[in-house]
BALOKOL-998035 format. One record per atom (N, C-alpha, C): residue in one letter; x, y, z. Coordinates in steps of 0.001 Angstrom, whole numbers, plus 524288, in hexadecimal, padded with zeros to 5 digits. Layout:
# BALOKOL-998035
AXYZ/...
This chain:
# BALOKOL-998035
XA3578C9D0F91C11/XA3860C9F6592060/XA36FECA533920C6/XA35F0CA652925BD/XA34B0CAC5392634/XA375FCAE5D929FC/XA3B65CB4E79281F/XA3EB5CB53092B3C/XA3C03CBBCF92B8C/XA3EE9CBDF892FD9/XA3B53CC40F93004/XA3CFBCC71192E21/XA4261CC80B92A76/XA439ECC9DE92666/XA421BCC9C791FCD/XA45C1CC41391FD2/XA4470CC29E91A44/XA4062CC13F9185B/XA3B4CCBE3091C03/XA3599CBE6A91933/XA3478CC3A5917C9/XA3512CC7A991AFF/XA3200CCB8191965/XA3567CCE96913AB/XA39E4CCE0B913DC/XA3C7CCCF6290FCA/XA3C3ECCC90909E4/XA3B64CC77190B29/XA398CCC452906D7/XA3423CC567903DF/XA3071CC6939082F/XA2A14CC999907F5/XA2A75CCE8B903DF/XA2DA0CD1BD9071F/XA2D0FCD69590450/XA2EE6CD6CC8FE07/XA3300CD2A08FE06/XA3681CD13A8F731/XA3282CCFFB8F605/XA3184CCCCB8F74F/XA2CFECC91E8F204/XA2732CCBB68F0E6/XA2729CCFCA8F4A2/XA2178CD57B8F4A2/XA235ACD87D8F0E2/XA299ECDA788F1F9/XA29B7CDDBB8EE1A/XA29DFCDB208E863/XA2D58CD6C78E71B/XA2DF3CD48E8E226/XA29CACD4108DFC0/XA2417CD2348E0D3/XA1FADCD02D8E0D2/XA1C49CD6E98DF91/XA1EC9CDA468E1BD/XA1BC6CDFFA8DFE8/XA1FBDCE3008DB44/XA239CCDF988DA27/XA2669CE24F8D656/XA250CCDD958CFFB/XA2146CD9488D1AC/XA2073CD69A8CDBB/XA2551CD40B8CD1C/XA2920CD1FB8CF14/XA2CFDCCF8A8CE22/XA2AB7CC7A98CECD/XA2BCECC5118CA92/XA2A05CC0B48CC3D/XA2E96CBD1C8CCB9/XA2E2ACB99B8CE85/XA31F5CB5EE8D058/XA2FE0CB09B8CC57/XA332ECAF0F8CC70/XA32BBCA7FF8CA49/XA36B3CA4178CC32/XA3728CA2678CFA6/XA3B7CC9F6D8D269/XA39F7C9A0B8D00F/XA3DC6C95B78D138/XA3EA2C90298CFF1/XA420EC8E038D2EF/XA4066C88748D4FB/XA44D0C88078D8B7/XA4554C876F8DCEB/XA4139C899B8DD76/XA42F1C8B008E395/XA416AC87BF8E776/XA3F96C820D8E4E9/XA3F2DC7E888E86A/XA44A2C7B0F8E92B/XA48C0C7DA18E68E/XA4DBAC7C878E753/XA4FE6C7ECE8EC52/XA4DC2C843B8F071/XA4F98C862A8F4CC/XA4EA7C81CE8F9C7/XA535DC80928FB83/XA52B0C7D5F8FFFB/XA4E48C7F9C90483/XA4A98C7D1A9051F/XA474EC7CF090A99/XA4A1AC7F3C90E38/XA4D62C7CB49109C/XA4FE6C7C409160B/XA558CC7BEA91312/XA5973C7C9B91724/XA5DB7C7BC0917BC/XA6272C81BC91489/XA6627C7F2A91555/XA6872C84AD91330/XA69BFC848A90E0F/XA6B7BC882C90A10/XA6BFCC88B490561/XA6FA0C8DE4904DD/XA72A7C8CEA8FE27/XA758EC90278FC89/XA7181C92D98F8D0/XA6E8CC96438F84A/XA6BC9C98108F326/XA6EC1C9BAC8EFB4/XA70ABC99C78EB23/XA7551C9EA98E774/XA7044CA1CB8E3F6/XA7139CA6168E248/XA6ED1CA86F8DF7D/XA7138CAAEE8DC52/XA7019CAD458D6D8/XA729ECB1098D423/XA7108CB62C8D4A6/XA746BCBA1F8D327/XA738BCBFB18D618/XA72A7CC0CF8D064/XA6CAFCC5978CF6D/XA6CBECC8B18CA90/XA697FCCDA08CDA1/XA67C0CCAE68D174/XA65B1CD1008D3E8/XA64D8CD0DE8D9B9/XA63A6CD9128DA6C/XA660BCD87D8DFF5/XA6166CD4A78E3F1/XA5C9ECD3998E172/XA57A1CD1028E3B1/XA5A04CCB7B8E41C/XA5C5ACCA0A8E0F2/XA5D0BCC25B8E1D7/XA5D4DCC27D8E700/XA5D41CC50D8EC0B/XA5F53CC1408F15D/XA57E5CC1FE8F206/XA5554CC4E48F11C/XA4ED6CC4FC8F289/XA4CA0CBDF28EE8C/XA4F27CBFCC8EA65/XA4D33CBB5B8E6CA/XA4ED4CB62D8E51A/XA540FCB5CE8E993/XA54C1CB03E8EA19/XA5370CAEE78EFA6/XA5111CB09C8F2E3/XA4E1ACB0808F668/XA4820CAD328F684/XA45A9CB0F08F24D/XA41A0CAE0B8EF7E/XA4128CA92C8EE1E/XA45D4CA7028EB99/XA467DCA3068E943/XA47FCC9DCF8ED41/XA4887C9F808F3F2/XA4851C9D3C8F760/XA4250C9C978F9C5/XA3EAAC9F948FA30/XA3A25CA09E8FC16/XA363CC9B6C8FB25/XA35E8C97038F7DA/XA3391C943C8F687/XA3442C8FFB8FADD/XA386CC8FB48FB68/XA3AB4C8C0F8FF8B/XA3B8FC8F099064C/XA3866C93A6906B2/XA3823C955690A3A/XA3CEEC961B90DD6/XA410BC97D990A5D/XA451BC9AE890BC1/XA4834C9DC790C38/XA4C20CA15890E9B/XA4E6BCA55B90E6E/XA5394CA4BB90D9E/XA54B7CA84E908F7/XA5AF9CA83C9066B/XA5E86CAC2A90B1B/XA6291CABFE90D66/XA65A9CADA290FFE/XA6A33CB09090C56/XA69D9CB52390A99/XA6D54CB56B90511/XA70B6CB6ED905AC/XA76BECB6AD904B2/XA7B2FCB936904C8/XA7BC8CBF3290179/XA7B16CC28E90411/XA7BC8CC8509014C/XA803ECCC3B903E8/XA7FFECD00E8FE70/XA877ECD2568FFE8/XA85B2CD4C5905B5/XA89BBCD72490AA4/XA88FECD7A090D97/XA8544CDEC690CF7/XA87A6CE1A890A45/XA856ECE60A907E0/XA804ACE65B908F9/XA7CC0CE2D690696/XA7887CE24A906DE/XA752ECE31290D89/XA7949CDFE49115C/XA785FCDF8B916C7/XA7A0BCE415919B9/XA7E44CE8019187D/XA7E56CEE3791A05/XA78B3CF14F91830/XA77E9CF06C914F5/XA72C4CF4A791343/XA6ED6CF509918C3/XA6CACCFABF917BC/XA6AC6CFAD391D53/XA6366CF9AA91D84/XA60F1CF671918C0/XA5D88CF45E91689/XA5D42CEFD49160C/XA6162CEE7391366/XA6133CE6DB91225/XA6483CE5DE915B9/XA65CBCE7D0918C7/XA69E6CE44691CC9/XA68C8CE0949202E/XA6344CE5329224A/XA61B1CE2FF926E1/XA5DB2CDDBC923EE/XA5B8FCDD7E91EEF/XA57B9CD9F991DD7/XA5C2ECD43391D2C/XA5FE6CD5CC91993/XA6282CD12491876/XA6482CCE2091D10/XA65DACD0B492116/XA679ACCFAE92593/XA6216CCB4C92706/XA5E82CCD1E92821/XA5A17CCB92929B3/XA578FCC7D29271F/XA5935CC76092254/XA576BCC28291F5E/XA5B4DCBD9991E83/XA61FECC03A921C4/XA6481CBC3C9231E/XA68A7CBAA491ED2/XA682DCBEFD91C66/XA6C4FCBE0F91696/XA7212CBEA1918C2/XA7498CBD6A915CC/XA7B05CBCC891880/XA7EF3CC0BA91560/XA8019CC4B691644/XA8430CC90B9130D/XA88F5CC73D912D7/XA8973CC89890E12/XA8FCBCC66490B17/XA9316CCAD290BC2/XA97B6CCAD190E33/XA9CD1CCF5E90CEA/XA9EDBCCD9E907CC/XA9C0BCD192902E9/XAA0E1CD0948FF3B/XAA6C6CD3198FFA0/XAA85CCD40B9021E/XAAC5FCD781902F0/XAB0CBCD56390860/XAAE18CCF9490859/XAB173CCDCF90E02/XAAC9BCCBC791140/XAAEC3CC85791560/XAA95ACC67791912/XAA67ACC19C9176C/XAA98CCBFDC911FD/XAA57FCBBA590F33/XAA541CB5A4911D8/XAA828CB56F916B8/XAA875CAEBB9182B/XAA46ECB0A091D2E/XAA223CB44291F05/XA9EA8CB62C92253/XA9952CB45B9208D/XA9A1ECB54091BFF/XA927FCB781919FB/XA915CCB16A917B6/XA9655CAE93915F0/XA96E3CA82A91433/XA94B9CA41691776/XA98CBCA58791CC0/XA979CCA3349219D/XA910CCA4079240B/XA8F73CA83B922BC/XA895ECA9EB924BD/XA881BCA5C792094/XA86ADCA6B791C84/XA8576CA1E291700/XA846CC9C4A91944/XA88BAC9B7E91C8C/XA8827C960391C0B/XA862AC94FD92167/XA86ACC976B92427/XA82F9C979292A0B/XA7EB1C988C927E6/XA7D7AC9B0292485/XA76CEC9A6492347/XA7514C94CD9201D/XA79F8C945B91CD8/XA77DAC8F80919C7/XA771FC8B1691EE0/XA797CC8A3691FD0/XA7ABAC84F792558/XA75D1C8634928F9/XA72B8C8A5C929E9/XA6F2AC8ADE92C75/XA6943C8B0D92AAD/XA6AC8C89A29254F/XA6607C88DB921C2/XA63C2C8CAB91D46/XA65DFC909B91DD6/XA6577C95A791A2A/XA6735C944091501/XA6179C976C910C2/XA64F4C963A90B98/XA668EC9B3490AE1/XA6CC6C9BFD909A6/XA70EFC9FD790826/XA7058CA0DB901DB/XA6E42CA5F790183/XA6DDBCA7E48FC51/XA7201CAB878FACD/XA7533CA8B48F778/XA7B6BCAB2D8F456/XA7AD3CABC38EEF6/XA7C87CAF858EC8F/XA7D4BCAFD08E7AF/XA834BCB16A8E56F/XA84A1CAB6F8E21C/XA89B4CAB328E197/XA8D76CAE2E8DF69/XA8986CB11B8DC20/XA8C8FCB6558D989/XA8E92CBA038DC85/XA8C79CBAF48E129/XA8E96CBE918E48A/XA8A87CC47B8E30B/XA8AD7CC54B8DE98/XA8854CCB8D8DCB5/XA869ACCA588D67E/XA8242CCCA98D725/XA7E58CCED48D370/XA8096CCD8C8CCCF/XA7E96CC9898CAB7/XA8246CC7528C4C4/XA7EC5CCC258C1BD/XA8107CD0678BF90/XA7E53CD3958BB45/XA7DF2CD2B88B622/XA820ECCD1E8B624/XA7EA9CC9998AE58/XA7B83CC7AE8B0F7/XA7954CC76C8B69F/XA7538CC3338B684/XA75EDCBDC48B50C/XA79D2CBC168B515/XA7CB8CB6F18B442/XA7F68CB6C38B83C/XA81EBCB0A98B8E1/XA81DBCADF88BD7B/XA885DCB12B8BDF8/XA8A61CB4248C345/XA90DBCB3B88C1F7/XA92BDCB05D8C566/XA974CCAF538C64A/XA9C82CAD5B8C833/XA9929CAB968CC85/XA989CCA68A8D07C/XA969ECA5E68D624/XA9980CA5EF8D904/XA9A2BCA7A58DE1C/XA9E1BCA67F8E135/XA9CF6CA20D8E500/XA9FE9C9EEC8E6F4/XA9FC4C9C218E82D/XA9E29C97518EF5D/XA9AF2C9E7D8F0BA/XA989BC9E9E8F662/XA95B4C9A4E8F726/XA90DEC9AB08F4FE/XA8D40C97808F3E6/XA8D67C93C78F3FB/XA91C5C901D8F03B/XA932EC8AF98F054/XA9527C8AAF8F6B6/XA983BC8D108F754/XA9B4EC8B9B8FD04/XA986BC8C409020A/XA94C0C8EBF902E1/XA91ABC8E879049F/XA8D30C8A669055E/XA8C7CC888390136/XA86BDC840E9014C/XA8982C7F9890240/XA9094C7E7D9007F/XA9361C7A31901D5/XA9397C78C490845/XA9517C7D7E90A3B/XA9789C7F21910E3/XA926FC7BFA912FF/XA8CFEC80B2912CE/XA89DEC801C915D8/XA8612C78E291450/XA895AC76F290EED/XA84E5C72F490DE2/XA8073C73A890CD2/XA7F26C76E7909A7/XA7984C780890754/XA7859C797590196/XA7459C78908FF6D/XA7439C77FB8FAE7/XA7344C7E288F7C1/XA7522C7EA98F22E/XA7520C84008F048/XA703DC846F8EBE6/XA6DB6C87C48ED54/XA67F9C8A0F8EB99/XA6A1CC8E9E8E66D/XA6B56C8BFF8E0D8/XA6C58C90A28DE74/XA657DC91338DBAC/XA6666C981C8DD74/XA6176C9BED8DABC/XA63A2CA0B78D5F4/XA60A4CA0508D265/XA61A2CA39A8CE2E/XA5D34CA5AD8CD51/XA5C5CCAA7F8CDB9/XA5920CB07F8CCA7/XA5A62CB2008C87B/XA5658CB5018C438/XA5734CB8928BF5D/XA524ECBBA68BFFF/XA533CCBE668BF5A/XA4E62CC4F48BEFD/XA4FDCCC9668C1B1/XA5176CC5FF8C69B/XA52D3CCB438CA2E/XA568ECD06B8C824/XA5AE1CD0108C51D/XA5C91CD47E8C2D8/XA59A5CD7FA8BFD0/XA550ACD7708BDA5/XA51D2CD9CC8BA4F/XA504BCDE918BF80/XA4F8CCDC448C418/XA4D14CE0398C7B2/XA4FFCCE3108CBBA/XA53EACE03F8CCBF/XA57FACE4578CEED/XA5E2ECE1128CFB8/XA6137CE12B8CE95/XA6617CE1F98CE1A/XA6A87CE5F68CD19/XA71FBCE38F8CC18/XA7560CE70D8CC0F/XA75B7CEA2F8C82D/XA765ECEFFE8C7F6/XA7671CF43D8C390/XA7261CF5488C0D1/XA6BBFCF2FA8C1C6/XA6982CF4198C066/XA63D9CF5878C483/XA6139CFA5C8BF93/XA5D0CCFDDA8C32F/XA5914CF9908C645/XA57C3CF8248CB69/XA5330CF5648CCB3/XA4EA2CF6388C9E3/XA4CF0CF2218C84A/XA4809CF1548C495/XA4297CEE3F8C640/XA4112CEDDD8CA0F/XA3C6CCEA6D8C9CB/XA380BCEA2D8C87A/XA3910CE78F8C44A/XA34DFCE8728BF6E/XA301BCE4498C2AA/XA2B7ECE5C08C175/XA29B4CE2858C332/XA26A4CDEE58BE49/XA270FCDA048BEC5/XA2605CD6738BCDD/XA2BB0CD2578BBAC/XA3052CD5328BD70/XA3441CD0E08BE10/XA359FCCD8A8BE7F/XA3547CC9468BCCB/XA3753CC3858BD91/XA3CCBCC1708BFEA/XA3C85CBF0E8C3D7/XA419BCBD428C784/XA4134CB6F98C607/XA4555CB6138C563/XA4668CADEB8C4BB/XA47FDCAD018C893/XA4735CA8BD8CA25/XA4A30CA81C8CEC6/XA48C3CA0B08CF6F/XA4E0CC9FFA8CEEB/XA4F4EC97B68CC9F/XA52F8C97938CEE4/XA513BC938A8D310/XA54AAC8FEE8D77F/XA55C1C8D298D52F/XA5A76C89A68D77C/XA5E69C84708D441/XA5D29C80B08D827/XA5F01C7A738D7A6/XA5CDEC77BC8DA83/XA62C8C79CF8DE6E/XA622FC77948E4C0/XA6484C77BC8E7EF/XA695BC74E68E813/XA6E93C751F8E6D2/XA728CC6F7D8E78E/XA75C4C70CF8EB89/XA7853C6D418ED7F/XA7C94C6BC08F132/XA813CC6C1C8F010/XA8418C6EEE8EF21/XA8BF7C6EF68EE26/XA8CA9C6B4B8F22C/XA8F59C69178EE8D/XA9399C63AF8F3F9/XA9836C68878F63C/XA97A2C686F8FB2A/XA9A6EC6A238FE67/XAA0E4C690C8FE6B/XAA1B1C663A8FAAA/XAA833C65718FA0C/XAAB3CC67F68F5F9/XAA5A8C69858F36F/XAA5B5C6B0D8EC6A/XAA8CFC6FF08EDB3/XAAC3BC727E8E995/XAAD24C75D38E7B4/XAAA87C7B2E8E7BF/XAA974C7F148EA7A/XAA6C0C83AA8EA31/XAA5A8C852E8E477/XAA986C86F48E1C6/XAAADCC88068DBF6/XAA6C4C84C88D9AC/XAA6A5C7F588DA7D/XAA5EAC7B9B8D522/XA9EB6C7BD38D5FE/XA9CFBC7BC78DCCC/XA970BC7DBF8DD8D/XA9648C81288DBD6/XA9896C865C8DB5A/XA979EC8C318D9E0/XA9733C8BEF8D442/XA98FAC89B88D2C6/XA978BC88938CD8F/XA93A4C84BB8CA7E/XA91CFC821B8CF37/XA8CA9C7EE98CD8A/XA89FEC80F18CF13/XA8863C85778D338/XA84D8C87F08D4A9/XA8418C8CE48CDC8/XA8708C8E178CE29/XA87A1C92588CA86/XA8560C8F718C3CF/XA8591C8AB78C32E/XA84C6C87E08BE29/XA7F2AC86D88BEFD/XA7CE5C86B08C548/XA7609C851C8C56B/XA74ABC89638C552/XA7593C8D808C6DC/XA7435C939F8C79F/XA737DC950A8C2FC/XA7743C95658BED3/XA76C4C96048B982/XA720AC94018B60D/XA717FC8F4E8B77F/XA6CDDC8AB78B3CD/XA678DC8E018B7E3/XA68B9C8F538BCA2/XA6329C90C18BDD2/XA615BC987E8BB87/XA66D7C99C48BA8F/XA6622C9EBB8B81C/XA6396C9DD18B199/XA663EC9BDD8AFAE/XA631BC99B98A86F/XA5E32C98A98A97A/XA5BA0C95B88AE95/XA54DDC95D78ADAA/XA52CAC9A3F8B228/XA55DFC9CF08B5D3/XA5457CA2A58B5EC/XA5222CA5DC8B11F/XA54DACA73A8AD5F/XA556FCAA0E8AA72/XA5256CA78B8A4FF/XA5280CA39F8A320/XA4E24CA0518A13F/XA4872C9FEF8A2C7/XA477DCA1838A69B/XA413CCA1738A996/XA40C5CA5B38AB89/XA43AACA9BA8A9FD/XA4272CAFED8ACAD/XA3E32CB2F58A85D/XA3A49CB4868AA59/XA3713CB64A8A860/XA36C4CBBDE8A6B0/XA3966CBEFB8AA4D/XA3A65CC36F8A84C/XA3D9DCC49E8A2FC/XA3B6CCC8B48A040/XA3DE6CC8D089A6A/XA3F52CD0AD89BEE/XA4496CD29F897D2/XA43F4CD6C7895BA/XA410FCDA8B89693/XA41D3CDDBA8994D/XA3C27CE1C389889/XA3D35CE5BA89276/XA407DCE46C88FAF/XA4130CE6E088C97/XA484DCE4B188A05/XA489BCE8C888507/XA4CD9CE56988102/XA5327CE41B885AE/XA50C6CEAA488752/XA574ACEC0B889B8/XA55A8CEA078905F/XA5366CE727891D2/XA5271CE4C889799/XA54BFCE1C889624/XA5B4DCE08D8958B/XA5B32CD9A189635/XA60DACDA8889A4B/XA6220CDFA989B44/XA66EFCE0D689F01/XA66DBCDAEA8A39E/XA6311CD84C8A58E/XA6269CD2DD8AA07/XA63D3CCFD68A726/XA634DCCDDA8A1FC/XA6300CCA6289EE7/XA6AD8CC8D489ED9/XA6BE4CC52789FCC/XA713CCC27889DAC/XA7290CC42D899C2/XA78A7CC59889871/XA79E8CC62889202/XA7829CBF6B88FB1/XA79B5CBB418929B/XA7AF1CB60588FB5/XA74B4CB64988CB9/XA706CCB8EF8906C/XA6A17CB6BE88F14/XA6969CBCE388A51/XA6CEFCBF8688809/XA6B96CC25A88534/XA6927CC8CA8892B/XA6953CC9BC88DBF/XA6908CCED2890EB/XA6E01CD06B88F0D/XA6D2DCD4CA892CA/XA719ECDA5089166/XA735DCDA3C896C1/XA746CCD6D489AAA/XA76D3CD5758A089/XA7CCECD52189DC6/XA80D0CD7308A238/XA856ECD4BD89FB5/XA864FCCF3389FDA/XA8A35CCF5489D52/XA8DDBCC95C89F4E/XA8F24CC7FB8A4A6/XA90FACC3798A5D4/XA92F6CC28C8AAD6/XA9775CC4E98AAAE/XA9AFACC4C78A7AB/XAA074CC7A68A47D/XA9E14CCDC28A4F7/XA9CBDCD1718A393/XA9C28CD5AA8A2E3/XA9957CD8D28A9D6/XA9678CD3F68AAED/XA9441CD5E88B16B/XA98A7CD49B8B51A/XA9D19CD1708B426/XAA052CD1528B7E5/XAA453CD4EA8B7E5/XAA5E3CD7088B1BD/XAA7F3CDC918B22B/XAA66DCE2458B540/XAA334CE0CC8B46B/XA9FA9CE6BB8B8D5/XA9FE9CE46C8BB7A/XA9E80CDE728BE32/XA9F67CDFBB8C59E/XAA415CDFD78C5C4/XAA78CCDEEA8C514/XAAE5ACE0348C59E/XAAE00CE44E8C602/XAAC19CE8968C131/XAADE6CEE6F8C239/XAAB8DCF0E88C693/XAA539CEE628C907/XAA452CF18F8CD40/XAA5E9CEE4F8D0DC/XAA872CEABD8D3CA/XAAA67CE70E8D5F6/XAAF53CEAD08D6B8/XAB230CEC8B8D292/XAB7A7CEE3C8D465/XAB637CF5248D551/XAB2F7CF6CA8D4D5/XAB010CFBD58D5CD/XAAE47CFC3F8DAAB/XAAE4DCF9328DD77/XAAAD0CF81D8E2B7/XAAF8ECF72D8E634/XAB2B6CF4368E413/XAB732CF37D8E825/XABAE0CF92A8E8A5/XABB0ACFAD28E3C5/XABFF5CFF508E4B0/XABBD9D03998E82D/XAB5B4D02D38E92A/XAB37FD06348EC13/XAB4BED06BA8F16C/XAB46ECFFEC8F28D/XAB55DCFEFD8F767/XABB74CFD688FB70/XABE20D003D8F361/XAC4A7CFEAF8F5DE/XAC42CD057A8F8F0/XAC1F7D08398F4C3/XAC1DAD0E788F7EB/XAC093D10628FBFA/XABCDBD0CC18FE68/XAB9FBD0DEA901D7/XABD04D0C08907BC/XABDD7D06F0905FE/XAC1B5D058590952/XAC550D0A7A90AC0/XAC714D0B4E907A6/XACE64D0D4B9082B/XACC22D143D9094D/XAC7C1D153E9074D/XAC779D19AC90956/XAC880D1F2190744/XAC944D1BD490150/XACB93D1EEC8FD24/XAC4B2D23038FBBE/
């Protein structure tokens, strides 16, 4: 598919990745539906996953439609591209049965909808909490859910840490096979089978990732469970709380005028 945005934006990613020595190794990906519409979930570890689960559509000669915060669509740079490549902005802050409703008008019209259930950026790099869009979504529209799991990308740019693109980087990137939620099912009880295949496809992410250490004290990406110096899921959900409740009393001020 060639659109007059996103080809050329897809062109220029994979020019630059390709001059920064970044290599890819995907699997899978004869699991992306051809035709028809799709839920694709992904896990968030860096701010690149919406370029690089993109990729992981390309085999099957198609374009991910991705759900991103609306933030992203004010910028006076990416606004106009995301717009143009047809991505759908989320109000976290209110507006969310808007950007849902777009979701499923795209799914029903054949678009695969790229969501990631975490909502924001996991900094153990482990899977957190899913919410439960995704499922309800692939139920509504009747279409099947495409879970994708990425590992590398935090090494090169992600949250609280300096952008790095090292070149010779290794990105994983392992599609799951495609399944169907019965549409009567339980949101909860799918969200949690999505989240149990996501997991098994993260253990051979991270099992077949080629990149090692550049040294003793490089293992900050690395999981505490796999022996890195990443926090816990427990210890990373304490800090987003504290900047979570840091952000609101910003915008309680701002509001009020204080």
């Amino acid at each position: 598919m060639v659109e007059s945005t996103y080809t050329p934006v897809l062109a220029v990613s994979r020019l630059g990745f390709f001059l920064l020595g970044i290599r890819f190794h995907v699997t899978g990906a004869e699991h992306v539906p051809k035709s028809g519409g799709a839920v694709m979930t992904l896990n968030h570890i860096s701010y690149l996953d919406f370029t690089f689960g993109g990729l992981a559509a390309r085999p099957a000669k198609r374009l991910v439609r991705f759900m991103a915060k609306k933030e992203v669509f004010d910028h006076k740079v990416s606004g106009p591209l995301m717009r143009g490549m047809k991505h759908i902005p989320v109000d976290r802050y209110g507006g969310g049965a808007e950007s849902y409703q777009a979701a499923i008008k795209a799914l029903t019209s054949g678009e695969i909808v790229g969501v990631f259930p975490e909502a924001t950026i996991s900094t153990s790099y482990e899977l957190k909490d899913f919410k439960s869009g995704a499922a309800r979504m692939a139920m509504e529209a009747g279409v099947p859910i495409v879970p994708v799991v990425m590992w590398g990308g935090q090494r090169i740019m992600t949250k609280g840490r300096r952008r790095d693109p090292t070149r010779g980087t290794h990105v994983r990137i392992v599609v799951g096979e495609q399944f169907f939620p019965d549409p009567t099912a339980d949101p909860v009880a799918v969200t949690a089978e999505l989240k149990a295949r996501m997991s098994v496809l993260l253990d051979e992410a991270q099992a077949t990732y080629a990149g090692k250490p550049r040294s003793p004290e490089d293992t900050w990406w690395i999981p505490a469970r796999l022996g890195g110096t990443a926090p816990t899921l427990e210890q990373a959900a304490v800090r987003s709380a504290e900047v979570n409740a840091a952000r609101a009393a910003r915008r309680a001020a701002k509001d009020t005028g204080a």
